[in-house]
Structures are given as C-alpha cells and as structure tokens.
Backbone as a chain_set.jsonl record, in Angstrom:
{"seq": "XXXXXXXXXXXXXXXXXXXXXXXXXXXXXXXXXXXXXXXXXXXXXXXXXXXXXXXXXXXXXXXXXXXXXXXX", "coords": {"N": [[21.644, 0.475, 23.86], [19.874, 0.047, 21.083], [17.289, 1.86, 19.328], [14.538, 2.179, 18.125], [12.148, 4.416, 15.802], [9.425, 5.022, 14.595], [8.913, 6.878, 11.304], [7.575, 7.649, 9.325], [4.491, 6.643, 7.102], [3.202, 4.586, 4.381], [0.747, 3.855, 2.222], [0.2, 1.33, 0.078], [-1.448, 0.479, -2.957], [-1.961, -2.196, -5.373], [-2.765, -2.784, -8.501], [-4.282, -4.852, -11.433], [-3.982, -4.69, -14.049], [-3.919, -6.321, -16.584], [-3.412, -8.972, -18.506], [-0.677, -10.547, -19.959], [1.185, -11.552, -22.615], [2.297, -14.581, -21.85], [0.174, -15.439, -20.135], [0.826, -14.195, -17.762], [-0.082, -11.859, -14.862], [-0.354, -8.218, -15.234], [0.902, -5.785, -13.756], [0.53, -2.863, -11.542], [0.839, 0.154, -9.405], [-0.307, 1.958, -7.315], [0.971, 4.874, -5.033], [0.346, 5.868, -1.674], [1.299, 8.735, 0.177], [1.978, 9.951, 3.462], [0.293, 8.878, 5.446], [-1.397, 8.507, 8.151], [0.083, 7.586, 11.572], [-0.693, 6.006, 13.262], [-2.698, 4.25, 11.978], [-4.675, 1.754, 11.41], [-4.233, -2.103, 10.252], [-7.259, -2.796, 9.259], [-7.926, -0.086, 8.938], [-6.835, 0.642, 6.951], [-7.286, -1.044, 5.241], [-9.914, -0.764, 4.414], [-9.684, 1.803, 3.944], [-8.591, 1.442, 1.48], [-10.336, 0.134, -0.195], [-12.001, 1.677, -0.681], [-10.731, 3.866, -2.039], [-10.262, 2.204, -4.404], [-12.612, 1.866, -5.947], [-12.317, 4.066, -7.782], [-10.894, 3.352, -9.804], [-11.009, 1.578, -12.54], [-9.512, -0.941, -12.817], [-8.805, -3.46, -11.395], [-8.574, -4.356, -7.471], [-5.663, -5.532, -6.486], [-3.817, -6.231, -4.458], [-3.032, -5.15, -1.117], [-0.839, -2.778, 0.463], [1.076, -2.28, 3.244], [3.407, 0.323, 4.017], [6.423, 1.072, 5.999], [8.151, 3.594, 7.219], [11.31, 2.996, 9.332], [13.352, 4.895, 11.175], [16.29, 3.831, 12.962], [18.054, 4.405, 15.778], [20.599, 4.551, 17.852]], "CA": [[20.683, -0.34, 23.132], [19.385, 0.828, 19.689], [15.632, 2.479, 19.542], [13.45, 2.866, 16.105], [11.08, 5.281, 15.824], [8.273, 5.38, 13.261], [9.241, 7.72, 10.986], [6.182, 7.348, 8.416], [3.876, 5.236, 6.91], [2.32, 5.189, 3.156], [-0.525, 2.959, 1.76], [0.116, 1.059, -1.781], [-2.611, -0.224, -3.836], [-1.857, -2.579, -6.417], [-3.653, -3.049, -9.236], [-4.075, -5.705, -12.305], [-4.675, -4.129, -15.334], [-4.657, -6.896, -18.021], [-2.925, -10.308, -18.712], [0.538, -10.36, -20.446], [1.45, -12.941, -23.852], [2.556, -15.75, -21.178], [-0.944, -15.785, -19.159], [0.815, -13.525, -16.018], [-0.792, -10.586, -14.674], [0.309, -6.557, -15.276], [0.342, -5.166, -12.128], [0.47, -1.236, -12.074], [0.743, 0.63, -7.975], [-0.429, 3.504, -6.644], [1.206, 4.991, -3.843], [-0.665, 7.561, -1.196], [1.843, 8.655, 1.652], [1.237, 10.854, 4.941], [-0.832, 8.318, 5.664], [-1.266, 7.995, 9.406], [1.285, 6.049, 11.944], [-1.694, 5.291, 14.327], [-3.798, 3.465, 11.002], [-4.954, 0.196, 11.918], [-4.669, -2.836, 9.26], [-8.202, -3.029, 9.119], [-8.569, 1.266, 8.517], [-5.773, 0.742, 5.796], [-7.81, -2.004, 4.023], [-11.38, -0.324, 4.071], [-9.597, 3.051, 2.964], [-8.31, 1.208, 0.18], [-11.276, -0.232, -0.714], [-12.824, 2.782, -0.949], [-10.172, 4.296, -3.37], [-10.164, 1.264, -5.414], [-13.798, 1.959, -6.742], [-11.996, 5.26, -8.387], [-10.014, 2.704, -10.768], [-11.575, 0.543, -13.69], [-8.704, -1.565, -12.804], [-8.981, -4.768, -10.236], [-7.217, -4.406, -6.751], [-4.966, -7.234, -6.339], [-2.9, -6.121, -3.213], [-2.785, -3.801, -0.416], [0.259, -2.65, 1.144], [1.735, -1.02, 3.904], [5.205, 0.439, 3.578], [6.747, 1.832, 7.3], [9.999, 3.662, 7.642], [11.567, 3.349, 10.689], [14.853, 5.08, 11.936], [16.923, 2.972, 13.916], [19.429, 5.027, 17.268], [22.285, 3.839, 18.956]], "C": [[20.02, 0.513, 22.048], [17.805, 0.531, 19.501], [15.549, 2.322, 17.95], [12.615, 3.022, 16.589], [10.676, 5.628, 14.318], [8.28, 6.449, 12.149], [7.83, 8.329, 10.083], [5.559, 6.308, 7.855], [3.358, 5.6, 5.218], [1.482, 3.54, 2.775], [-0.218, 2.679, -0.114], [-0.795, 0.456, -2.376], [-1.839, -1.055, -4.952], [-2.981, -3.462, -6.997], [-3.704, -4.085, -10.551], [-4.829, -5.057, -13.251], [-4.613, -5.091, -16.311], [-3.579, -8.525, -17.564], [-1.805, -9.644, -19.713], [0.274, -11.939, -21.569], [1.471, -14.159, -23.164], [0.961, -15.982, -20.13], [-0.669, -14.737, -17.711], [-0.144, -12.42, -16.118], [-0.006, -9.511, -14.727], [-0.166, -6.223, -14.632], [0.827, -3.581, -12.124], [-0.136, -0.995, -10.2], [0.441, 1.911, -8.405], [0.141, 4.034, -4.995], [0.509, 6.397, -2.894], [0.789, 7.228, 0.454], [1.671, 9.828, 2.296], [0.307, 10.443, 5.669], [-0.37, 8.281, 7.705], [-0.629, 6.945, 10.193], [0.363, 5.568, 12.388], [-2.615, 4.365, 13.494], [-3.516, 2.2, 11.579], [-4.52, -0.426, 10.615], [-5.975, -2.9, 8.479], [-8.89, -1.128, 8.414], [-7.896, 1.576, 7.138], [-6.697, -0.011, 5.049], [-9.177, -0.926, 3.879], [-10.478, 1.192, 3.471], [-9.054, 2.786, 1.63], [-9.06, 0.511, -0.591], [-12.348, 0.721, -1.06], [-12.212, 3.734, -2.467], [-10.458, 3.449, -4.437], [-11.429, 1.616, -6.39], [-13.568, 3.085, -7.509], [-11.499, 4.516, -9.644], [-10.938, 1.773, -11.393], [-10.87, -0.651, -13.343], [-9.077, -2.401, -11.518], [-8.177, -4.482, -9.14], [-7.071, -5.663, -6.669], [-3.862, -7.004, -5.44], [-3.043, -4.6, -2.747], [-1.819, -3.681, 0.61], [0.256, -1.799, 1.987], [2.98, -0.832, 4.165], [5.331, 1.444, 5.271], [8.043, 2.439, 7.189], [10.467, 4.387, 9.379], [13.388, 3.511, 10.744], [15.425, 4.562, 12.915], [18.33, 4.085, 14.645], [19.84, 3.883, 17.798], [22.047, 4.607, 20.448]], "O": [[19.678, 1.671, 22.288], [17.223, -0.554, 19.508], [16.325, 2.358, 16.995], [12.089, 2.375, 17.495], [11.222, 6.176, 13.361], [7.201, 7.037, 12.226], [7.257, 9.39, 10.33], [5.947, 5.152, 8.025], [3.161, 6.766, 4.877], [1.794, 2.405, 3.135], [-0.343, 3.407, -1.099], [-0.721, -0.686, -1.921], [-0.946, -0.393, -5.481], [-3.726, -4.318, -6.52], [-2.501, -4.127, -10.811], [-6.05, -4.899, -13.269], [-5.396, -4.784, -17.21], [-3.213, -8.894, -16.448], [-1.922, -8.515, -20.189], [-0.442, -12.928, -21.413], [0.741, -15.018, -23.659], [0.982, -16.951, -19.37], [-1.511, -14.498, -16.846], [-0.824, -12.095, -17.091], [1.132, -9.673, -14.288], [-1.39, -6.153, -14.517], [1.672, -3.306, -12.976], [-1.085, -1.602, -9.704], [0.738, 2.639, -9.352], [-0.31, 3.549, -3.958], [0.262, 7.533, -3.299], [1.064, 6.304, 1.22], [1.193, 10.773, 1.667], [-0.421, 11.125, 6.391], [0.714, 8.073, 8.249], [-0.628, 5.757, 9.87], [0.263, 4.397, 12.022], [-3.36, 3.647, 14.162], [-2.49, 1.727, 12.067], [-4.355, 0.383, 9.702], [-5.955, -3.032, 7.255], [-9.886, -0.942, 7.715], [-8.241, 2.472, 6.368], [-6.939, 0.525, 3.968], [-9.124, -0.258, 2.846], [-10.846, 1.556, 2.355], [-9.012, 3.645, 0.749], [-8.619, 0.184, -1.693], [-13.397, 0.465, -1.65], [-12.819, 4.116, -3.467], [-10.926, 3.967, -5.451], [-11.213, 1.637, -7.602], [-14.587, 3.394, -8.127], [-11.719, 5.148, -10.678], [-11.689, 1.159, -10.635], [-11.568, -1.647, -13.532], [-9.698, -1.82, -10.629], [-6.997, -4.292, -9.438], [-7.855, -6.611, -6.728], [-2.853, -7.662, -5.692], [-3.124, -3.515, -3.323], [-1.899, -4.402, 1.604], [-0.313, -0.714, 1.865], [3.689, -1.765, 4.541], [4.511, 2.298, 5.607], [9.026, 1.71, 7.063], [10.24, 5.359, 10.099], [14.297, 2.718, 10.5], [14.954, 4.919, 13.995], [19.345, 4.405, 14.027], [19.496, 2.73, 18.056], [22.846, 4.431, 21.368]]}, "num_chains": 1, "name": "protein.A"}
C-alpha cells in the first residue's frame, strides 16, 4: 500500500496591484517557503496578514502549497 509523507509546506500571498484595460485584476505572488508542516490554517492566515501590511499592494489570496512524496 502506498504512504505520502509531508515533504514541505510554503505560504503564497497574492496580491492585486492595479486593474488591467479590460476591468480584470493584476495579480502579482509572493512566495515564503520553510514554512512549518505543523502550521495551522488559521496560523497561516494571521501570519499572512501580518506580512501583508509590508505591501502597499491589496491581499487578494492566501495560499498553501504542500509537497508530498508518495511510497510504494
């Protein structure tokens, strides 16, 4: 039976920096990784609400990216 194990985790911010000719939004990431496997949802959002006040720029999404290795 085939295992996965957590390999790492990283935290993306995305941000909206302006409006485009058609009305969409320009979205522009930041990525921070080494981030902790044990982070909660809730320790991921408040630490990215904390970065965010570093940026002029609006957050408009917060991600979490996992990579997990899959055994046989």
């Amino acid at each position: 039976m085939a295992q996965g194990f957590l390999e790492s985790t990283k935290l993306r911010l995305v941000f909206q920096t302006g409006m485009d000719d058609e009305g969409k939004p320009i979205l522009r990431s930041k990525t921070f990784s080494n981030v902790t496997k044990a982070a909660t949802a809730d320790q991921l959002y408040q630490a990215a609400n904390a970065l965010s006040v570093l940026s002029i720029d609006q957050l408009n999404k917060v991600e979490r990216n996992d990579s997990t290795e899959i055994m046989g």
